[in-house]
N, C-alpha and C positions, 0 to 999 in steps of 0.2 A: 186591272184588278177585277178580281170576279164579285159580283153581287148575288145576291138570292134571290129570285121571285119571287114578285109581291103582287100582291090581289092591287094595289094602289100604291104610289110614289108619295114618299116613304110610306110605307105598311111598319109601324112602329114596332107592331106584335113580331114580324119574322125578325126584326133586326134584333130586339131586346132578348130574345133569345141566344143569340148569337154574341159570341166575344170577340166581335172584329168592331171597328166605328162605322156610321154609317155617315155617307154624304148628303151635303147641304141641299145639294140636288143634281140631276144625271147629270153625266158626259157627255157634251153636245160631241158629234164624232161625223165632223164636213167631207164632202168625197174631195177627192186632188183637185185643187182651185186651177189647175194646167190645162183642164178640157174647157174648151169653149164652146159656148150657146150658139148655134144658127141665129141670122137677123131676125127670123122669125121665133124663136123662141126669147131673145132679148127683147122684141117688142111685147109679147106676151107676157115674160117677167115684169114689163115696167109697166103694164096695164094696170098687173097682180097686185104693184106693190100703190101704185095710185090708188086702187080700190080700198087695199088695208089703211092706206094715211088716213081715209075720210070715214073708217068705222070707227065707233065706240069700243075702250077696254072689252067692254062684255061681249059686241058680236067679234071683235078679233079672236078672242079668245073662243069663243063658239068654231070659227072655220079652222083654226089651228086645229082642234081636237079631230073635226073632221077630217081635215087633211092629212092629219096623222094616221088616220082608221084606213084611208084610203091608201097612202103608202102601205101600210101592213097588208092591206089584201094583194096591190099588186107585186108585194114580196112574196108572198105565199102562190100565187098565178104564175108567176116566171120561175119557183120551185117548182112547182106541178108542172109545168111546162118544160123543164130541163130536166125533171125524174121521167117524166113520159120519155122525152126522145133519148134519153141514156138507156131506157130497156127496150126500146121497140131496133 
């Protein structure tokens, strides 16, 4: 289902506008659980994840956010990087 952009999850003003419902909150959307981690990135997942057991709600939720920003740039880096090599 397609959603609107929103300045913020949920952005009440773009939805109330709109005659469709709006969700409770996004679509978590996993890549194929079929590929598997190197030893060395399952040791580093299970580091990752000892580190998050021993934070507090509010710093977990702090490096989520980050870790999210950081996903979207390196989304946008392998776009620029796959627009570069398709025209050169």
């Amino acid at each position: 289902m397609y959603y609107p952009v929103c300045a913020t999850w949920p952005d009440l003003r773009c939805w109330n506008s709109l005659q469709i419902p709006r969700p409770e909150y996004p679509e978590v959307i996993m890549m194929d659980e079929t590929l598997e981690l190197s030893l060395e990135q399952q040791f580093r997942q299970r580091a990752f994840e000892t580190l998050v057991s021993r934070m507090s709600p509010e710093q977990a939720k702090d490096i989520l956010v980050k870790l999210h920003k950081q996903m979207l740039l390196q989304e946008a880096t392998y776009r620029q990087l796959l627009r570069h090599s398709l025209s050169a």
